[in-house]
C-alpha positions as CSV (number, residue, x, y, z in Angstrom):
1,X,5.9,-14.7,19.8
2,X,2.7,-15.6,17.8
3,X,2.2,-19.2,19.0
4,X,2.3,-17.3,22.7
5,X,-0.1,-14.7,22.0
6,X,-1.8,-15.6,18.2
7,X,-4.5,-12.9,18.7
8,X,-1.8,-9.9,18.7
9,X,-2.2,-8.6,15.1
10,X,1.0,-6.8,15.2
11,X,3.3,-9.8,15.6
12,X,1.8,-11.0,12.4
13,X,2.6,-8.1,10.9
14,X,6.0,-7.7,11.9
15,X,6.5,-11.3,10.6
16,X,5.0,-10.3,7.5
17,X,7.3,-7.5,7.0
18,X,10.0,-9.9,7.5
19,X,8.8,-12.8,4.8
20,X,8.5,-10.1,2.6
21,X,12.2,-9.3,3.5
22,X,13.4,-12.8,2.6
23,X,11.0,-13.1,-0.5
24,X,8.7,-14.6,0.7
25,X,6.0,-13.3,-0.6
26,X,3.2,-15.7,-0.4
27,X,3.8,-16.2,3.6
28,X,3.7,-12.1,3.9
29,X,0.3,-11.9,1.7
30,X,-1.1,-14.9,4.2
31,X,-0.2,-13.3,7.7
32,X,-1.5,-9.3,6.0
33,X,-4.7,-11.2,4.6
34,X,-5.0,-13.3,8.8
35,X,-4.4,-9.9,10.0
36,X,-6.9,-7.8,7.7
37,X,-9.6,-10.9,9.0
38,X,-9.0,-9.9,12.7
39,X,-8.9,-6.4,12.4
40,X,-10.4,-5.3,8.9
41,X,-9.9,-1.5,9.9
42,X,-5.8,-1.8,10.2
43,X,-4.5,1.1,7.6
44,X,-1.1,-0.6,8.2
45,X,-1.8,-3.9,7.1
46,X,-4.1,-2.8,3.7
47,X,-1.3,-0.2,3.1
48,X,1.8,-3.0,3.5
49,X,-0.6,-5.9,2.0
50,X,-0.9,-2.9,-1.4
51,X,2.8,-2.4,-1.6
52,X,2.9,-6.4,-1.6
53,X,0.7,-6.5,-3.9
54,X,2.5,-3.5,-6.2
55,X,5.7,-4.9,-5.9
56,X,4.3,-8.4,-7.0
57,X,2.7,-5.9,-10.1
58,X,-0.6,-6.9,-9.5
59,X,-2.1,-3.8,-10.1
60,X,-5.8,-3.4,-9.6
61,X,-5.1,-5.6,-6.7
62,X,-2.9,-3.2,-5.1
63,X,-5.0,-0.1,-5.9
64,X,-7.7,-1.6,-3.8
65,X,-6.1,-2.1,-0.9
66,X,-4.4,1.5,-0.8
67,X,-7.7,2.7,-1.7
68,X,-9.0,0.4,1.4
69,X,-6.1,1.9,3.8
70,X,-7.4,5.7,2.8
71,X,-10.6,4.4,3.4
72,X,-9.5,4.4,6.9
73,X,-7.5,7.1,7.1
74,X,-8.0,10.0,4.4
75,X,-4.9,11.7,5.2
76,X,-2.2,8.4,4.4
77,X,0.0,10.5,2.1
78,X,1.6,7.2,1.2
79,X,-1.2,5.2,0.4
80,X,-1.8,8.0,-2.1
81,X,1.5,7.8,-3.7
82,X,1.4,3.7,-3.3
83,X,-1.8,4.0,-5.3
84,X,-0.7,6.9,-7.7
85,X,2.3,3.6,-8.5
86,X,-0.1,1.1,-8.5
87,X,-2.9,3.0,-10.9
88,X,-0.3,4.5,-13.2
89,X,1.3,1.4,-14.2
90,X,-2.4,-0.6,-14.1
91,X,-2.7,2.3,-17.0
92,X,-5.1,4.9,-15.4
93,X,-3.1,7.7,-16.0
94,X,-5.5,10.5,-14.8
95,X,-6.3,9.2,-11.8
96,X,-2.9,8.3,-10.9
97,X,-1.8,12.1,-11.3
98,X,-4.6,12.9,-9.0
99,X,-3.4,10.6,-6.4
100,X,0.1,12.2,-6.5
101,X,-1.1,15.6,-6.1
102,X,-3.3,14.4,-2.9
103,X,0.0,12.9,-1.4
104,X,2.2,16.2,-1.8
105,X,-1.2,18.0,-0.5
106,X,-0.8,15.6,2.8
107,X,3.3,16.2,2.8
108,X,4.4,13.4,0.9
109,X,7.8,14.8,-0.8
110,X,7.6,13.2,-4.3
111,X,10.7,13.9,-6.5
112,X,10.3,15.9,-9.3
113,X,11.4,13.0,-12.0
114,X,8.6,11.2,-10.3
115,X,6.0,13.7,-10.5
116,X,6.9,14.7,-14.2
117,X,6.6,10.7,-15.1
118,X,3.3,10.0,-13.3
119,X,1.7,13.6,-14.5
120,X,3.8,14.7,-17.3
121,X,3.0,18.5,-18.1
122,X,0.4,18.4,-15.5
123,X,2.0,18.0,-12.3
């Protein structure tokens, strides 16, 4: 599909999603960062491209590109909680508690073992 149409973003995507599937993650960080060149205001890519970058524990990395996705779209309850991850284990605690409470604030359901973890007795 993308050597028929290479300028449709969301085939690239979709493949993406499915290197990342397989593991392979340097071909899904390629085809988010060809995507995020075409169309620099795509939530979904930043927001997939962060949970990449999480998953890969690449901290500060990750954080910027939830932080990019909100950017875009304040109300992204899950870049929120991607970035609450993402900050909390890049060691900044107090902002990651913040991010948590602004994804339960936009709906996100975040279990209570999860909360208690990323904001101890301050959730």
């Amino acid at each position: 599909a993308i050597s028929l149409n290479p300028k449709d973003m969301d085939y690239r995507i979709n493949r993406a999603i499915a290197y990342e599937k397989m593991q392979d993650y340097e071909s899904a960080f390629t085809d988010y960062t060809v995507v995020l060149r075409a169309e620099p205001d795509s939530e979904k890519a930043w927001f997939n491209r962060g949970n990449l970058l999480y998953k890969l524990r690449r901290y500060d990395e990750a954080e910027k590109d939830f932080t990019q996705a909100l950017r875009i779209h304040e109300g992204y309850a899950m870049a929120y909680f991607g970035r609450a991850l993402a900050r909390f284990y890049g060691g900044n605690k107090d902002e990651a508690c913040q991010d948590l409470k602004s994804a339960t604030s936009y709906g996100f359901d975040v279990e209570p073992r999860i909360a208690a973890r990323l904001c101890g007795s301050n959730k």
